[in-house]
C-alpha positions in Angstrom: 0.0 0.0 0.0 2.6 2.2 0.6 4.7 1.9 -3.0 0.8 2.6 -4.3 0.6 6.2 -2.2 4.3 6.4 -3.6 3.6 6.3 -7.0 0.2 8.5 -6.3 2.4 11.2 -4.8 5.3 11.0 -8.0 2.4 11.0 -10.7 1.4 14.4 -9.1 4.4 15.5 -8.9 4.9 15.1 -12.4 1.6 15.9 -14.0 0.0 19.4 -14.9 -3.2 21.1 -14.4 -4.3 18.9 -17.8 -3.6 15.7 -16.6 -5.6 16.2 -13.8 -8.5 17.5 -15.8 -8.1 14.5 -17.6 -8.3 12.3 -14.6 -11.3 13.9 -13.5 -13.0 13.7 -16.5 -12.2 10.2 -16.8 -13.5 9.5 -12.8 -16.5 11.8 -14.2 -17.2 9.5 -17.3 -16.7 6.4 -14.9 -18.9 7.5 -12.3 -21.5 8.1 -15.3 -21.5 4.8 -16.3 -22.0 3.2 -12.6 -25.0 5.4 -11.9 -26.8 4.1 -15.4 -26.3 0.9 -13.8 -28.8 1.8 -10.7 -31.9 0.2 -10.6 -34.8 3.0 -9.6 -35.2 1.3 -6.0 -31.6 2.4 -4.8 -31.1 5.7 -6.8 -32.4 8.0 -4.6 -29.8 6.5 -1.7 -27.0 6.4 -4.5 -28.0 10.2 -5.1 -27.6 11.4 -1.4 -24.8 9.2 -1.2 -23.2 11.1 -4.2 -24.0 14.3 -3.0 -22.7 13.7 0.6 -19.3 12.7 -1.3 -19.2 15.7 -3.5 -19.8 17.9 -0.7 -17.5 16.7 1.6 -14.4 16.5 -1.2 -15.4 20.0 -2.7 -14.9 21.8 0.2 -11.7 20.8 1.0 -10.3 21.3 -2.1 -11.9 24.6 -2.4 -10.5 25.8 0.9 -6.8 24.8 -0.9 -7.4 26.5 -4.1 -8.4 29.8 -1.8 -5.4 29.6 0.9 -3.4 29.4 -2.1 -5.0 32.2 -4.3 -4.6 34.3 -1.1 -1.0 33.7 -1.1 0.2 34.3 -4.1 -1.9 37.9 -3.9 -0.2 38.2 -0.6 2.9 37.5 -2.3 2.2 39.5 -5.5 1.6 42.7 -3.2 4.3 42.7 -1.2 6.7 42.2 -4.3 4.9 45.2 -5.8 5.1 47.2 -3.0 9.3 46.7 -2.6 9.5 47.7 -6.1 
């Protein structure tokens, strides 16, 4: 398990903001074709369920994305303000 969070951690190293669109398309697609494979008596659960995972990944990566637009302002300001 640990050689797998390895290799997770290299590949991101090494990949660009297109190779993770990529991905996510791909997990998008994916995700897609499991939920046309619900039969009507579980797809309101599989809904919540989906929903409850969305919301609880988006946040944290949206909190990232913000700590590091803040940042780089912060940065961008105080470089502009030396010159």
């Amino acid at each position: 398990m640990k050689k797998l969070f390895e290799l997770g951690n290299q590949y991101a190293k090494e990949s660009d903001w297109k190779d993770f669109a990529l991905l996510k398309f791909c997990l998008c697609s994916m995700g897609i074709i499991i939920g046309t494979q619900v039969t009507p008596k579980y797809k309101k659960t599989v809904i919540c369920a989906s929903i409850g995972v969305f919301i609880a990944t988006y946040i944290p990566l949206m909190t990232k994305v913000y700590r590091i637009m803040m940042r780089d302002n912060t940065e961008i300001n105080s470089t502009s303000t030396k010159s």
